[in-house]
MOPAC internal coordinates of N, CA, C and O (Angstrom, degrees):
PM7 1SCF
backbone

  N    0.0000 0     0.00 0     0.00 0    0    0    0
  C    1.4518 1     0.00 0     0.00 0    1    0    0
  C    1.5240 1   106.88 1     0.00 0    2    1    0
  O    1.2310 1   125.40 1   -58.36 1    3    2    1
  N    1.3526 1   107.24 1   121.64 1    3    2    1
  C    1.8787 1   112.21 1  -179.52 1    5    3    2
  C    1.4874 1    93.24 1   -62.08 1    6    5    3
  O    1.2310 1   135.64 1   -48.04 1    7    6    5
  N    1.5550 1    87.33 1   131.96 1    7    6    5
  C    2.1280 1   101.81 1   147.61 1    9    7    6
  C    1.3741 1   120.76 1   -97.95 1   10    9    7
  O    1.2310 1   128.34 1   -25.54 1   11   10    9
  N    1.4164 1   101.54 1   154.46 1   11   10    9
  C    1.6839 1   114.50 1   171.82 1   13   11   10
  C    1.8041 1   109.28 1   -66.18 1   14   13   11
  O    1.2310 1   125.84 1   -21.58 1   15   14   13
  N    1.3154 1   106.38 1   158.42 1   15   14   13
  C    1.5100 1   107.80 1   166.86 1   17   15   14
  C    1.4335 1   106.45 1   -32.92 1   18   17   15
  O    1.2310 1   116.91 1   134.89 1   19   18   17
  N    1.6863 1   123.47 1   -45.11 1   19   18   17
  C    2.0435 1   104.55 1  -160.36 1   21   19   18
  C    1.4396 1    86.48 1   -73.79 1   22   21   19
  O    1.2310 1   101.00 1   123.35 1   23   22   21
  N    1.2793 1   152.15 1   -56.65 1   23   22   21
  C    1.1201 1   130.00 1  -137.21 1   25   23   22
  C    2.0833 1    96.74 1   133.16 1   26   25   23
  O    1.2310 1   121.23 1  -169.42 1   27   26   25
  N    1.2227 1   115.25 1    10.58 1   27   26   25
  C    1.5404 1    87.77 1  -170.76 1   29   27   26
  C    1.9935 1    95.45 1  -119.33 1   30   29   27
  O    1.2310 1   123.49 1   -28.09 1   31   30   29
  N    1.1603 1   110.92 1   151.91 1   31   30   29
  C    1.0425 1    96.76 1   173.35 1   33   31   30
  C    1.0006 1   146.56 1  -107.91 1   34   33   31
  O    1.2310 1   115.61 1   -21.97 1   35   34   33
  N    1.4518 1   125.94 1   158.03 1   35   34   33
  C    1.4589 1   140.47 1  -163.43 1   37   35   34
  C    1.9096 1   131.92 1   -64.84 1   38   37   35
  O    1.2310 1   131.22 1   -86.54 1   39   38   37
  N    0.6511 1    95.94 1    93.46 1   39   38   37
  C    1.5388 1    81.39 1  -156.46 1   41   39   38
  C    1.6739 1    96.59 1   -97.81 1   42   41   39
  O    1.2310 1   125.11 1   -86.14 1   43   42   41
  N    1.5200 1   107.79 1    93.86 1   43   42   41
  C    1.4046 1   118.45 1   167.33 1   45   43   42
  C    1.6855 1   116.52 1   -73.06 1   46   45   43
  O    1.2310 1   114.62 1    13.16 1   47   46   45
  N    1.2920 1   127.80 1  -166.84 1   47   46   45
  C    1.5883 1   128.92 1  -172.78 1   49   47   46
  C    1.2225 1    92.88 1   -81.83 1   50   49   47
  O    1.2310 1   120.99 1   144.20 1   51   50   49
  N    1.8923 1   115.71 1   -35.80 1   51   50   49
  C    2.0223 1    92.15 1  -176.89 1   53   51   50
  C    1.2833 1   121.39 1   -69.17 1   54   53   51
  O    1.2310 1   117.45 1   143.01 1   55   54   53
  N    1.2167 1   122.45 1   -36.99 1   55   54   53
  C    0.7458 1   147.43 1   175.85 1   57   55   54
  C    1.9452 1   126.35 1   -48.01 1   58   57   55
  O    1.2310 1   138.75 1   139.79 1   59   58   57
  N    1.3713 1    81.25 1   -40.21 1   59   58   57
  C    1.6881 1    85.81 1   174.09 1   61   59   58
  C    2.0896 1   106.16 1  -103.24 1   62   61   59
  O    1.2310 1   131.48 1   177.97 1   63   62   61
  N    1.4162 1    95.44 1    -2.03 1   63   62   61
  C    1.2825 1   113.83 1   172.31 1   65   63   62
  C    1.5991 1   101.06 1   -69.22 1   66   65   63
  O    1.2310 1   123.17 1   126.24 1   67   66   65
  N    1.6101 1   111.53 1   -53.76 1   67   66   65
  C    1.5691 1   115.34 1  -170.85 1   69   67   66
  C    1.4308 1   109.54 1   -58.86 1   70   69   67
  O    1.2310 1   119.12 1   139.47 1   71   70   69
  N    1.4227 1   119.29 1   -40.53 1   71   70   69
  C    1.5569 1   141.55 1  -153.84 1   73   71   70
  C    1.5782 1    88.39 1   -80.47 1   74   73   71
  O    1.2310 1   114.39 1   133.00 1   75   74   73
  N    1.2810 1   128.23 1   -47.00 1   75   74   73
  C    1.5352 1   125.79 1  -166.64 1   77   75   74
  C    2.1972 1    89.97 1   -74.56 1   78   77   75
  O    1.2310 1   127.61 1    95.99 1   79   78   77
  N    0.6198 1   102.95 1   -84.01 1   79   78   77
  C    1.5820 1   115.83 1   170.02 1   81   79   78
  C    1.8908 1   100.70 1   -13.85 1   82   81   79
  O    1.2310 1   121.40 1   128.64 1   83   82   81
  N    0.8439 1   114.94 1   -51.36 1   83   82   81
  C    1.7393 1   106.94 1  -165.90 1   85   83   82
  C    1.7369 1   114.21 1   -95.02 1   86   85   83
  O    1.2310 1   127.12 1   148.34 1   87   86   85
  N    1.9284 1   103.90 1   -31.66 1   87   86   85
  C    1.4868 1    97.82 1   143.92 1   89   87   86
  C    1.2275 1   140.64 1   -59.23 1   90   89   87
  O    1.2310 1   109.35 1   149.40 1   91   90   89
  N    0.9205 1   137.56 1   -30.60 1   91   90   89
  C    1.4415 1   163.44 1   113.98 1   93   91   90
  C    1.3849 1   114.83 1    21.30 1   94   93   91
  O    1.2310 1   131.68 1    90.07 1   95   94   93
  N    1.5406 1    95.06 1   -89.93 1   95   94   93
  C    1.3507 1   110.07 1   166.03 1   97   95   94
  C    1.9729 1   130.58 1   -54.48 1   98   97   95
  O    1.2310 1   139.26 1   129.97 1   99   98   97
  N    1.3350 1    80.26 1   -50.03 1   99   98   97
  C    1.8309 1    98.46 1   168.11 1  101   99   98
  C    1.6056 1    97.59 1   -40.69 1  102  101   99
  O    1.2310 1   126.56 1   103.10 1  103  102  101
  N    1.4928 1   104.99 1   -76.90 1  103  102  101
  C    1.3992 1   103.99 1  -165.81 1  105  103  102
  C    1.4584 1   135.21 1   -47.30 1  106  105  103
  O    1.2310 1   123.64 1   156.09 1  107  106  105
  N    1.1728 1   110.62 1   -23.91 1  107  106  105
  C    1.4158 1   155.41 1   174.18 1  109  107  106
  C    1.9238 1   108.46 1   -64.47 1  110  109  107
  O    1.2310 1   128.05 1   132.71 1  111  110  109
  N    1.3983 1   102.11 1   -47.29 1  111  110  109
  C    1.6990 1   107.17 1   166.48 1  113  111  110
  C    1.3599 1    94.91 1   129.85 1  114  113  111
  O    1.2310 1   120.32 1   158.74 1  115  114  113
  N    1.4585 1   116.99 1   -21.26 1  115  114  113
  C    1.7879 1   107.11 1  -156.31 1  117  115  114
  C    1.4211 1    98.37 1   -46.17 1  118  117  115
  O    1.2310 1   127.96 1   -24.20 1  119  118  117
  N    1.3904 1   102.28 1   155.80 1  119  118  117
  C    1.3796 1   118.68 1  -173.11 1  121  119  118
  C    2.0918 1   112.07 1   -84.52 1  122  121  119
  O    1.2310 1   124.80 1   -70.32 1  123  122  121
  N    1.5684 1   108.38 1   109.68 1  123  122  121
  C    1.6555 1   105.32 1  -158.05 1  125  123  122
  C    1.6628 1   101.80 1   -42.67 1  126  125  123
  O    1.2310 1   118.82 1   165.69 1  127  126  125
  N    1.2798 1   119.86 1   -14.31 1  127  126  125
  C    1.8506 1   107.45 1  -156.67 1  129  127  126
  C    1.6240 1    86.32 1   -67.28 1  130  129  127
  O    1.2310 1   126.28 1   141.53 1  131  130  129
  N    1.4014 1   105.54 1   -38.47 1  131  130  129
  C    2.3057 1   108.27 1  -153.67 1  133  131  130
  C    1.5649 1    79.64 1   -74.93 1  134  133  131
  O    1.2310 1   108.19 1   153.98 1  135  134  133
  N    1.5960 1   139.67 1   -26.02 1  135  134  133
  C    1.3220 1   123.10 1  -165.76 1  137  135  134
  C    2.1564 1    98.84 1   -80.02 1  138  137  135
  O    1.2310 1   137.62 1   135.59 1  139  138  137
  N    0.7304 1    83.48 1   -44.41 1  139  138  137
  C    1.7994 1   101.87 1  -177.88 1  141  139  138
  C    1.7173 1    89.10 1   -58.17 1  142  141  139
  O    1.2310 1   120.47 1   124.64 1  143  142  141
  N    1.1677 1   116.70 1   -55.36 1  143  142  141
  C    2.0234 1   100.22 1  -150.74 1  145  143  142
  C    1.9740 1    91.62 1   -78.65 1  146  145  143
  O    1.2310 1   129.42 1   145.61 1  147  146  145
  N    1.8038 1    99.44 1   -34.39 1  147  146  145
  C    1.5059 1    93.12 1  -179.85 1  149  147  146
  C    1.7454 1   112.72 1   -50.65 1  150  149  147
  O    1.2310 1   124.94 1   117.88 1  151  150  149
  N    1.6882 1   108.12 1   -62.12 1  151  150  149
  C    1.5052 1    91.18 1  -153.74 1  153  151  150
  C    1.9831 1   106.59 1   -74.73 1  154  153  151
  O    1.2310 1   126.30 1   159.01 1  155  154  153
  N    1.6960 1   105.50 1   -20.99 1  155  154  153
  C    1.6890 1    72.70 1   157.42 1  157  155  154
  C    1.2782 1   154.25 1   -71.89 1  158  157  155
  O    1.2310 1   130.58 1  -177.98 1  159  158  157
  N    1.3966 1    97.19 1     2.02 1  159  158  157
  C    1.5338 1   109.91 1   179.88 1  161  159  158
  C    1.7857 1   100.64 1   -84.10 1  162  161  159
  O    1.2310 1   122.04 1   142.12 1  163  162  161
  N    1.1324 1   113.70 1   -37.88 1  163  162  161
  C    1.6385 1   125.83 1   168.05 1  165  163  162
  C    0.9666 1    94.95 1   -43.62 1  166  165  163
  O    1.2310 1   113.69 1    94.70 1  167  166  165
  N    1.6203 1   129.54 1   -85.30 1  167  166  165
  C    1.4949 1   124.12 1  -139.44 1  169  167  166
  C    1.5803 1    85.67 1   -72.78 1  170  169  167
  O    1.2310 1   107.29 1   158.89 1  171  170  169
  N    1.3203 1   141.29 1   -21.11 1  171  170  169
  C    1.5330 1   106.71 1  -179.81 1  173  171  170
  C    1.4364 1   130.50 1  -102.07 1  174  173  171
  O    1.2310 1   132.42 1  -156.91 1  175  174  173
  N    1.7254 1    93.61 1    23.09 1  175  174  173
  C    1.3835 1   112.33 1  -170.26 1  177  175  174
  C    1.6281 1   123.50 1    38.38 1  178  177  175
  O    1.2310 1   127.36 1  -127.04 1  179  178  177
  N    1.6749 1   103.44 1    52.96 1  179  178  177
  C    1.3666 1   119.71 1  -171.39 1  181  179  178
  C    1.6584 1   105.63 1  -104.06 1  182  181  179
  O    1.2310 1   128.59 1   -32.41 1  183  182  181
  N    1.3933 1   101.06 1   147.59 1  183  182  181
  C    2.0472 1   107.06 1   154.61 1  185  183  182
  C    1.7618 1   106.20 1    24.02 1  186  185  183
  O    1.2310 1   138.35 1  -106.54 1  187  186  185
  N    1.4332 1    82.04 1    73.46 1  187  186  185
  C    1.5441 1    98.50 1   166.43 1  189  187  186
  C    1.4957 1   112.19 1   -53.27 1  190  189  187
  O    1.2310 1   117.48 1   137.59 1  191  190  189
  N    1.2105 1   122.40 1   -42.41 1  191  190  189
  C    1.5141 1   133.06 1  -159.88 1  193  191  190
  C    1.9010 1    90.21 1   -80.22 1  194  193  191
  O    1.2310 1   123.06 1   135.80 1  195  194  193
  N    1.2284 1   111.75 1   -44.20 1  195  194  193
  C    1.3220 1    89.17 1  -175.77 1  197  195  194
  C    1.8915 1   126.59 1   -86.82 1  198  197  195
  O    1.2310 1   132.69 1  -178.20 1  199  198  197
  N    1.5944 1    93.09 1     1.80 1  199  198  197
  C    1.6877 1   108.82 1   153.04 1  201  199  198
  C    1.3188 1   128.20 1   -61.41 1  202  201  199
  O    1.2310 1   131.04 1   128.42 1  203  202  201
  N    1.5233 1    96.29 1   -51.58 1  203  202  201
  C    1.7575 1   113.92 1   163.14 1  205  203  202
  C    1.1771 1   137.43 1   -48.04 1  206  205  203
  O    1.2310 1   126.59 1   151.76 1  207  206  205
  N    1.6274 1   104.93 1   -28.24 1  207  206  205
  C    1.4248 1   105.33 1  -178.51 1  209  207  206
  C    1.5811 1    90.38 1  -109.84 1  210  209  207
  O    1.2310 1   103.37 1  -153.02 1  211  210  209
  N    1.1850 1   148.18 1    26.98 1  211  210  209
  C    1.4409 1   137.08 1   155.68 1  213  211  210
  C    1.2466 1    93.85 1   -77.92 1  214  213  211
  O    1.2310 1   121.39 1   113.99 1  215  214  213
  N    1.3339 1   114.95 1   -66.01 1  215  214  213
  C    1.4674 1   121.85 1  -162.07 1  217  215  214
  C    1.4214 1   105.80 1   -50.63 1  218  217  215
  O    1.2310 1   111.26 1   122.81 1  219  218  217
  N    1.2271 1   134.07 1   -57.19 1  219  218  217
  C    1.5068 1   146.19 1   160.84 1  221  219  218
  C    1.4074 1   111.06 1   -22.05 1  222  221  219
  O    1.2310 1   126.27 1   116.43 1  223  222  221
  N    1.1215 1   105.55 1   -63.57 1  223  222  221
  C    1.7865 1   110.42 1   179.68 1  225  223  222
  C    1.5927 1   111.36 1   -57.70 1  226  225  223
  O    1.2310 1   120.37 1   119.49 1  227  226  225
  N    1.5469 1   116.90 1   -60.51 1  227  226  225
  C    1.4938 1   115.50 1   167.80 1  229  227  226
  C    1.0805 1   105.21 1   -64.14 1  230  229  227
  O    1.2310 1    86.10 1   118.61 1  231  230  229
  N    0.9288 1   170.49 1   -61.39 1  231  230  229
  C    1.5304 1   148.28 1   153.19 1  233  231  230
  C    1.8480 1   112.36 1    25.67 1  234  233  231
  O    1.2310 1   148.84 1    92.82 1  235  234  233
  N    1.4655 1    61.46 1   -87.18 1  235  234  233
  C    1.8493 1    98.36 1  -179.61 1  237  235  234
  C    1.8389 1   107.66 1   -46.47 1  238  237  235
  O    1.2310 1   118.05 1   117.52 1  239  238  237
  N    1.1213 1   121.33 1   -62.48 1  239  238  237
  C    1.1933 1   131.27 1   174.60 1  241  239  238
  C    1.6034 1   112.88 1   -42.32 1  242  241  239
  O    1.2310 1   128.92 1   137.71 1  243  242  241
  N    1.6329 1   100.42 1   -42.29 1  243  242  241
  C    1.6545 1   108.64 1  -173.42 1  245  243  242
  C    1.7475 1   102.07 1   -66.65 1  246  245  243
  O    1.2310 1   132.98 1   125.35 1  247  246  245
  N    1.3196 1    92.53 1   -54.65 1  247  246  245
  C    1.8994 1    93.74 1   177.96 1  249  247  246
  C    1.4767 1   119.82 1   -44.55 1  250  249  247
  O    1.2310 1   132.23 1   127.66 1  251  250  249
  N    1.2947 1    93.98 1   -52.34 1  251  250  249
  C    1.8858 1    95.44 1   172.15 1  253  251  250
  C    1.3818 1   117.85 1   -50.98 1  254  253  251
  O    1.2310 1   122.85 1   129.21 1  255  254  253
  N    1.1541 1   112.15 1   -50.79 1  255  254  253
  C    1.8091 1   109.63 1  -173.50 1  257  255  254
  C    1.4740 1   105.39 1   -85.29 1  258  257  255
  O    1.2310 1   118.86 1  -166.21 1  259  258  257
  N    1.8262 1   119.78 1    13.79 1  259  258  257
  C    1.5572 1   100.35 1   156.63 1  261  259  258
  C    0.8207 1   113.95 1  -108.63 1  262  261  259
  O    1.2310 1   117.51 1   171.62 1  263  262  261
  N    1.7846 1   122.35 1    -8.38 1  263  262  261
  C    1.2978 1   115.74 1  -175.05 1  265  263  262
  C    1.7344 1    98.54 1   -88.84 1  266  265  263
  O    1.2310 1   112.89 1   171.96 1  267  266  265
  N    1.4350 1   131.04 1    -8.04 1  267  266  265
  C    1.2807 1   116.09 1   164.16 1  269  267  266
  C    1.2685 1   113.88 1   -84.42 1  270  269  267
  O    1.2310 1   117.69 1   175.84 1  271  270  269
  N    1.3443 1   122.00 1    -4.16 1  271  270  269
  C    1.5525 1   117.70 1  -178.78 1  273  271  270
  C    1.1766 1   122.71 1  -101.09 1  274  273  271
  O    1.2310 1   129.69 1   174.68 1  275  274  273
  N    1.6216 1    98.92 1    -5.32 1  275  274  273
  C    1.6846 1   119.32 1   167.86 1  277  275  274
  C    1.6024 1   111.41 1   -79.63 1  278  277  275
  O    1.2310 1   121.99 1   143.50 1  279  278  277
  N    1.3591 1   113.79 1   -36.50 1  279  278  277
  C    1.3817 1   123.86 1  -170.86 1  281  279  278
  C    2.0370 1    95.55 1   -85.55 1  282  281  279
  O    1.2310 1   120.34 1   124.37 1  283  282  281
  N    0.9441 1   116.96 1   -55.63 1  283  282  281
  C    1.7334 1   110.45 1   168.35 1  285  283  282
  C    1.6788 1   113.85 1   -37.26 1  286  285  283
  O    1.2310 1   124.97 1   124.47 1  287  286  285
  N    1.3976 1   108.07 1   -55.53 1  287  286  285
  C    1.4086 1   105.33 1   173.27 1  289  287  286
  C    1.3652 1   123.87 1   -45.23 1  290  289  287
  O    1.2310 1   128.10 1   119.52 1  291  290  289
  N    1.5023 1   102.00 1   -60.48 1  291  290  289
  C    1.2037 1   101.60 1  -166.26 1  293  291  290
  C    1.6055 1   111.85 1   -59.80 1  294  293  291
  O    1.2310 1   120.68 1   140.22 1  295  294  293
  N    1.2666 1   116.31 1   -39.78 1  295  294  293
  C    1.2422 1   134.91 1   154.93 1  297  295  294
  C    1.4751 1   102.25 1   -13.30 1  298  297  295
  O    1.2310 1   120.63 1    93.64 1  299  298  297
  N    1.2023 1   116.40 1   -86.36 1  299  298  297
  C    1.2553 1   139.23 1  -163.26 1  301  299  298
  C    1.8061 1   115.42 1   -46.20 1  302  301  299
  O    1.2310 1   130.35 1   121.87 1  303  302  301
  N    1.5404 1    97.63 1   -58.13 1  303  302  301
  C    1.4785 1   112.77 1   176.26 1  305  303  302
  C    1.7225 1   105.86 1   -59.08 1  306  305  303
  O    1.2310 1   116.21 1   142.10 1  307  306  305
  N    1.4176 1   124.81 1   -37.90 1  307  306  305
  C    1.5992 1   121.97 1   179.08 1  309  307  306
  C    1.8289 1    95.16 1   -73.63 1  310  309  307
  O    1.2310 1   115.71 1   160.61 1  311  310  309
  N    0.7603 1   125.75 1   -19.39 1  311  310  309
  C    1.9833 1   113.41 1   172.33 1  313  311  310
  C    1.3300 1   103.74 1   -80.12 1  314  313  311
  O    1.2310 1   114.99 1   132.00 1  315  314  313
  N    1.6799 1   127.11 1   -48.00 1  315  314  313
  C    1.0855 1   113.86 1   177.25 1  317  315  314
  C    1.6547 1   129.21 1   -84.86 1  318  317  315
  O    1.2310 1   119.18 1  -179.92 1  319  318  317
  N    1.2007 1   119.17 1     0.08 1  319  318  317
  C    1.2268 1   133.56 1   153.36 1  321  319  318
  C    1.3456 1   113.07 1   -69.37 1  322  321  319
  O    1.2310 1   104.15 1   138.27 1  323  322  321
  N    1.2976 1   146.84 1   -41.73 1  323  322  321
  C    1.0552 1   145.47 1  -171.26 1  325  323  322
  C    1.9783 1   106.44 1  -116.89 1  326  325  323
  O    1.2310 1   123.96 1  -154.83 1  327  326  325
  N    1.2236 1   110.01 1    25.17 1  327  326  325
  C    1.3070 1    82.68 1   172.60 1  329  327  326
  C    1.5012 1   114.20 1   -96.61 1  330  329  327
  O    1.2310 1   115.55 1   175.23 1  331  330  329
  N    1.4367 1   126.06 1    -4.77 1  331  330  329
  C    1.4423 1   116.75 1   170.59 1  333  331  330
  C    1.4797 1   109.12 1   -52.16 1  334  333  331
  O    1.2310 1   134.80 1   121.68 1  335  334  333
  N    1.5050 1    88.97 1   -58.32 1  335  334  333
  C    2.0403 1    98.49 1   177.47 1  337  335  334
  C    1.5738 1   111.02 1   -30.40 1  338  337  335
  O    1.2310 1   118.13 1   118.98 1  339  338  337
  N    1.7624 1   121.17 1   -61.02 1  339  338  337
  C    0.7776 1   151.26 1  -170.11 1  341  339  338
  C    1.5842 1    93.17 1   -31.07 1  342  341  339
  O    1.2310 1   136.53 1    92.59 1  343  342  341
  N    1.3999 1    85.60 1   -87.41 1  343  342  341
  C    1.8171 1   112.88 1  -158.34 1  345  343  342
  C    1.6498 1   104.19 1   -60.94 1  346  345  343
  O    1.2310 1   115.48 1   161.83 1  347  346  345
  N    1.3647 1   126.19 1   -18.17 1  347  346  345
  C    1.5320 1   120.72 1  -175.49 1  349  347  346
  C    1.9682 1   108.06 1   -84.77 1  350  349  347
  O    1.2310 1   129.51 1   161.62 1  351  350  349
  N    1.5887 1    99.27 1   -18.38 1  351  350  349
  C    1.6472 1   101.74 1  -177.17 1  353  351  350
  C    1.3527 1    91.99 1   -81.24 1  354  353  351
  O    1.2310 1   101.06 1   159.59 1  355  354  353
  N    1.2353 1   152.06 1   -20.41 1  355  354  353
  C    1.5383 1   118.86 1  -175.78 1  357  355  354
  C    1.6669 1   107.51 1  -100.85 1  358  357  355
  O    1.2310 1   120.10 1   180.00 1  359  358  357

């Protein structure tokens, strides 16, 4: 993020463009190293192809941990669906 002459910084639209983009991801789980190797390859406008396949891989990573968070749920909702049942047999 550019600073002004004192030292404070500037927060232009790319800039808060990058910041929306990496919370995002953060929040999301991506792992900071693929966020770190991605945007320096950005700012040096390097190996597009190997930008592509970061994103590809977290992708991939993201799908996995929803399809386990789909299976926890459901999980979850059959305990609380049945815990009257549950708790009245003992």
């Amino acid at each position: 993020i550019p600073r002004k002459a004192n030292g404070i910084r500037d927060f232009d639209e790319i800039s808060c463009k990058w910041l929306g983009f990496v919370k995002c991801m953060r929040d999301a789980g991506v792992q900071i190293e693929a966020l770190i190797e991605y945007v320096n390859l950005m700012q040096h406008n390097d190996n597009p192809k190997r930008r592509k396949e970061i994103l590809i891989e977290q992708r991939e990573k993201l799908i996995n941990k929803v399809v386990t968070l789909q299976e926890t749920i459901e999980r979850l909702n059959y305990k609380i669906e049945n815990y009257d049942k549950m708790s009245m047999k003992k």
